[in-house]
C-alpha positions in Angstrom: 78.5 93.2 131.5 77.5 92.8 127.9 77.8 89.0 126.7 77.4 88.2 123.1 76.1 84.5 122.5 76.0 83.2 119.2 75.4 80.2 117.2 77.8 79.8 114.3 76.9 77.8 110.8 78.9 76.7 107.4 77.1 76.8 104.7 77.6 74.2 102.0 79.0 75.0 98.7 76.3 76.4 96.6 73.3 76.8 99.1 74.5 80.6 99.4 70.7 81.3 97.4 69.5 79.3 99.4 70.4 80.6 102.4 69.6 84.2 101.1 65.8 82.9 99.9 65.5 81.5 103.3 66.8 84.6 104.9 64.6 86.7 103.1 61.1 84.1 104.0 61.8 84.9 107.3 61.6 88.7 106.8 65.7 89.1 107.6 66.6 92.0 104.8 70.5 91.7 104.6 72.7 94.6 104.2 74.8 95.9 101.5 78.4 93.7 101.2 80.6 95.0 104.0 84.7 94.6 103.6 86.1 93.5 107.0 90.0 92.6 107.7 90.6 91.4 111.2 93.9 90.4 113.3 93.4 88.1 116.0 95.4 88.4 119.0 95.8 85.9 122.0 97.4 85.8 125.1 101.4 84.9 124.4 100.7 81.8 127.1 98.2 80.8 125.4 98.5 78.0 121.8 96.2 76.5 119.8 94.7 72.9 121.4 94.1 75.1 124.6 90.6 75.6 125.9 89.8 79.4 125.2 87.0 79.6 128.2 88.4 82.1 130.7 90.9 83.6 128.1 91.0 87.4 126.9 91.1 87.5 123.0 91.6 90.8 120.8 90.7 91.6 117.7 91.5 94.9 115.2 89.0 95.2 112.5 89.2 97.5 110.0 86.4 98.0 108.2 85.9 99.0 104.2 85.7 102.8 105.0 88.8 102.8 107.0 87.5 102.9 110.3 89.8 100.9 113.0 88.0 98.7 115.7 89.7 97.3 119.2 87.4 94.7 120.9 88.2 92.1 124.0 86.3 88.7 123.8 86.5 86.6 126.6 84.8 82.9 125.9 82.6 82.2 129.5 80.3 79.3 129.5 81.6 78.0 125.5 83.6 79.8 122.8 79.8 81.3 121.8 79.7 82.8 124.6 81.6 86.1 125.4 81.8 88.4 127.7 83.0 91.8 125.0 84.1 95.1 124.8 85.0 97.4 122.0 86.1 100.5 120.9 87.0 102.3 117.7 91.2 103.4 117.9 92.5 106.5 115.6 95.5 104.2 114.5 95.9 100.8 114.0 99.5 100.0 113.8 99.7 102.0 117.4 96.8 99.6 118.9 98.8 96.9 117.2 102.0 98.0 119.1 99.9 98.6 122.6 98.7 95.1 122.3 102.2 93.4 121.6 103.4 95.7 124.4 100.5 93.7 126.9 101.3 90.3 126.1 99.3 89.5 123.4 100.7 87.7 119.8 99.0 88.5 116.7 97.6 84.9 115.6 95.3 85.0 112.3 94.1 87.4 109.7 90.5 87.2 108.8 89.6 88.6 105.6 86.0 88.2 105.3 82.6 90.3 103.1 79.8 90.3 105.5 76.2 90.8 104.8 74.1 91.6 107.9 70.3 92.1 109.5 67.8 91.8 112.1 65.6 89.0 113.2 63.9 90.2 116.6 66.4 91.2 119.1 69.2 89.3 116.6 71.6 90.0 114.3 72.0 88.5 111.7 75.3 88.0 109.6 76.3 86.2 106.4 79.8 86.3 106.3 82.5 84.7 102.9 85.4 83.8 104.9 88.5 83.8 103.0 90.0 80.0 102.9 87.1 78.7 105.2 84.2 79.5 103.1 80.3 80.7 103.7 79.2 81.1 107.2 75.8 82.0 108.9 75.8 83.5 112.6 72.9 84.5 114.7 73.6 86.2 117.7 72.2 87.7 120.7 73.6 90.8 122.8 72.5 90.5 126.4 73.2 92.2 129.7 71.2 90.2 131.7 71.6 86.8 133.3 70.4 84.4 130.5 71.5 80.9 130.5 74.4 81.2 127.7 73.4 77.4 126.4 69.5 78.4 126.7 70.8 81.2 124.0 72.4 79.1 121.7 69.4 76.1 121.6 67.1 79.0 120.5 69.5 80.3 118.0 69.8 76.8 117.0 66.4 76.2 116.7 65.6 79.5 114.6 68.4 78.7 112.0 67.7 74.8 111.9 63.6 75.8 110.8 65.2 77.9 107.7 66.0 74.5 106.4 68.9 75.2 104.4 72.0 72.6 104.5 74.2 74.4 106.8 76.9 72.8 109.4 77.2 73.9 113.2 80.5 75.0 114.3 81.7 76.0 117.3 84.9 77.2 116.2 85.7 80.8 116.3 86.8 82.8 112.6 90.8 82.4 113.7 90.4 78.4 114.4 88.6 77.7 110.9 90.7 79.7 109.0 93.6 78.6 110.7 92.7 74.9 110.0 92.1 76.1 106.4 94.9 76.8 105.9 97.1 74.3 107.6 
């Protein structure tokens, strides 16, 4: 099983140099600006105010040179923690359809430009968020048995030594926007 565990970080208004100085001290070299427009899907039992630990989510992403993603989260330990599969699909409007026709409801659209790069065995990603603003994630893709919360404190710990203002969230993309927008 392949678990992605991240730690998840909004940047203040106007530390986006900052950040990208800091970035760059500690030898991450950010990508060209990549176009992303996700739909979130959940579970039709499941709302907003519910835990998401234990729950399939799906997303479709499709990215700025037209190519359609499918993945599966589901949160384990946290909402930082997920167990995750994906695939690219031919069509979205079909996967859309599929996924309607298996009980999930589309809940969010998340427009966002992401910048990303390595540190170690990490990814980095910079991500503009339209209607919730600049985020920072780190994240690590493991197969093995790792403590989940063991993860995260080291994530933690390597984005709280850049020293740039930032804010730790443990909201997902859909909740933030979502609240954005309310």
């Amino acid at each position: 099983m392949v678990r992605e565990i991240e730690a998840k970080y909004q940047v203040r208004s106007g530390d986006g140099e900052a950040l990208s100085a800091a970035l760059k001290r500690a030898g991450v070299e950010l990508g060209s600006p990549v176009h992303q427009d996700d739909q979130a899907y959940a579970p039709e039992a499941w709302a907003y105010g519910l835990s998401k630990v234990g729950v399939p989510f799906a997303r479709l992403r499709t990215t700025q040179d037209g190519r359609h993603l499918f993945t599966v989260k589901t949160p384990l330990s946290n909402e930082m923690e997920c167990s995750e599969a994906e695939s690219i699909v031919a069509d979205r409007q079909q996967m859309h359809e599929a996924l309607v026709h298996m009980g999930f409801r589309p809940t969010v659209r998340i427009v966002k430009t992401r910048c990303s790069g390595t540190v170690g065995e990490w990814s980095v990603c910079v991500d503009e968020v339209e209607s919730a603003g600049l985020f920072i994630e780190v994240e690590a893709t493991v197969t093995d048995d790792r403590d989940g919360w063991a993860v995260q404190a080291e994530l933690d710990a390597w984005v709280r030594a850049l020293e740039v203002p930032v804010e730790r969230t443990t909201d997902t993309y859909d909740s933030l926007v979502r609240s954005a927008r309310a």
